[in-house]
C-alpha positions as CSV (number, residue, x, y, z in Angstrom):
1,X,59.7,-131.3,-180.3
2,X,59.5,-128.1,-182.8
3,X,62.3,-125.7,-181.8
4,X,60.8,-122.3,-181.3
5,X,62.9,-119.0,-180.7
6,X,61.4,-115.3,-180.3
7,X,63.1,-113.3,-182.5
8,X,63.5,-108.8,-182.8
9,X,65.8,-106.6,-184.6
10,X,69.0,-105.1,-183.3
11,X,69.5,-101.2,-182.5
12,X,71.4,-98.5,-183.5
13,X,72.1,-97.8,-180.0
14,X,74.8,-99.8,-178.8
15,X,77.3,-99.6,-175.8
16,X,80.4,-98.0,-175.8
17,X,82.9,-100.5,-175.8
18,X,86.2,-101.8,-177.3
19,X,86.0,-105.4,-176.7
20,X,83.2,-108.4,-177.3
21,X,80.4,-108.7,-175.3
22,X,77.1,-110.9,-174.6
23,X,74.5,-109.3,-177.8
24,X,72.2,-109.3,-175.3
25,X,74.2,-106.3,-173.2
26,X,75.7,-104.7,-176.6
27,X,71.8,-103.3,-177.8
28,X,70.6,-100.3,-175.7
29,X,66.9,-101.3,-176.7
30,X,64.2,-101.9,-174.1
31,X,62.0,-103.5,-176.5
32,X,65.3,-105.8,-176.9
33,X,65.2,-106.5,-173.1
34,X,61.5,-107.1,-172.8
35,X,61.2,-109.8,-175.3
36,X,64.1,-111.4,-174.2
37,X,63.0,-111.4,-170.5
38,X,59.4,-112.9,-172.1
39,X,61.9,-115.6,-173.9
40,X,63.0,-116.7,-170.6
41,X,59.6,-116.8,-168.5
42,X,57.9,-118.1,-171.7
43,X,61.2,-120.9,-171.7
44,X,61.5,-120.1,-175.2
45,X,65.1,-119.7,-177.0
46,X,65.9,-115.8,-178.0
47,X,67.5,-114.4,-180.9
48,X,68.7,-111.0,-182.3
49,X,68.5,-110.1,-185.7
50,X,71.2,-108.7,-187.1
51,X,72.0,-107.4,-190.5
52,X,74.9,-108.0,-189.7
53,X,75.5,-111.4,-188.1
54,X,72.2,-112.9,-188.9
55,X,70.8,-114.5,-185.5
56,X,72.6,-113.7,-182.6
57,X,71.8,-115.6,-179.2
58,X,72.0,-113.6,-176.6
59,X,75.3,-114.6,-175.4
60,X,77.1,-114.6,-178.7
61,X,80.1,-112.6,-178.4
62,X,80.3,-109.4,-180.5
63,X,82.3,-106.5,-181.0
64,X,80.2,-102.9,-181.4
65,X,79.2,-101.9,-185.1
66,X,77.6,-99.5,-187.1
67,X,75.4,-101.2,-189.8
68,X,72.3,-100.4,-191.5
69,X,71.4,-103.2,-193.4
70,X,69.6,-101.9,-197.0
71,X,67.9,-103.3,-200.1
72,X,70.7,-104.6,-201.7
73,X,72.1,-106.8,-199.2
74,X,68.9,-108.7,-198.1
75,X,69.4,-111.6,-200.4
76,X,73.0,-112.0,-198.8
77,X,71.0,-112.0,-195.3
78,X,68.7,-114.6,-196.5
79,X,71.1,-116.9,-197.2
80,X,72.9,-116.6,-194.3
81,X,69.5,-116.9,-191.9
82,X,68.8,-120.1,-194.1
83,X,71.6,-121.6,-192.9
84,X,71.8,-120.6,-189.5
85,X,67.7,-122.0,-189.0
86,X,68.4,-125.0,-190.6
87,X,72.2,-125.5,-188.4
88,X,70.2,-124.5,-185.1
89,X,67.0,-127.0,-186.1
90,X,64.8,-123.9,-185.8
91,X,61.1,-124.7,-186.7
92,X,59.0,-121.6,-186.0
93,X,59.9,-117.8,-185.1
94,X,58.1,-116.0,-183.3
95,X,59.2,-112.2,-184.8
96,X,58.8,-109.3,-182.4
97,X,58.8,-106.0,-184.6
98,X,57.7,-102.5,-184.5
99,X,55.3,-100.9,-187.6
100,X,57.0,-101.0,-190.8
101,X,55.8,-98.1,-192.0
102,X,57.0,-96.0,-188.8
103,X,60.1,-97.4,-189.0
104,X,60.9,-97.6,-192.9
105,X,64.6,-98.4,-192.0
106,X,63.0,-102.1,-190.7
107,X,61.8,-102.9,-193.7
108,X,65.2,-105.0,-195.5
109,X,65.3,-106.7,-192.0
110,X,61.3,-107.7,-192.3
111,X,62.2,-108.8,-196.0
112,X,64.9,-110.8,-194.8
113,X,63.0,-112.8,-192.2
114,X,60.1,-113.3,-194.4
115,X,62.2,-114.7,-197.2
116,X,64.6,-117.0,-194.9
117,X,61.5,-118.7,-193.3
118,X,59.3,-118.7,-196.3
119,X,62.1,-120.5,-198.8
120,X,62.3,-123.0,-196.1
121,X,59.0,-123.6,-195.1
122,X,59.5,-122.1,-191.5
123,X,56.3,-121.0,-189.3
124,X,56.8,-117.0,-188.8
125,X,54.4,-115.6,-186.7
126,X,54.9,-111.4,-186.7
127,X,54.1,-109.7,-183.5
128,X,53.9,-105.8,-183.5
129,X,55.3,-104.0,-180.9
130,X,55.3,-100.2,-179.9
């Protein structure tokens, strides 16, 4: 059975909080929402990329943070989304993602999804979303 997860970057805007909570309730993104709600009817797993933390289910616990991931730190990313797709037996993402070029500040987390699932052979299927 090929394990299958829907996939779209974190936000900038978080909640205000001081301790851990559920990914899914830290991002303030509707797009974030929306494809996870289409995860669930479409009985699909659901993941949050984060520069950050790499993939983050949706009820991985996790303190608020500000960071941007950039150039320089995409190969570090790589290797840490490597490992989690091979650890979570992940055979195809489905990557929900808005225009790079509207949203230049995507671009290291695009890199960083294309390179994890192209050194290991993974299906990536891009999906653009407004």
């Amino acid at each position: 059975m090929i394990m299958e997860i829907y996939c779209i970057v974190c936000s900038r805007k978080k909640i205000e909080t001081l301790r851990p909570v559920d990914s899914i309730n830290l991002y303030l993104s509707p797009n974030i929402r929306n494809v996870y709600e289409m995860s669930k009817h479409d009985g699909v797993e659901f993941r949050i990329l984060s520069g950050k933390f790499g993939l983050l289910a949706p009820h991985d616990k996790v303190e608020r943070y500000d960071y941007l991931l950039k150039d320089d730190a995409v190969e570090g990313l790589v290797e840490k989304l490597k490992d989690q797709i091979r650890s979570q037996g992940i055979d195809m993402i489905t990557f929900f993602a808005e225009n790079r070029q509207e949203h230049p500040n995507w671009g290291p987390y695009y890199d960083a999804i294309i390179g994890a699932c192209e050194d290991l052979g993974i299906r990536l299927e891009r999906i653009e979303i407004d």
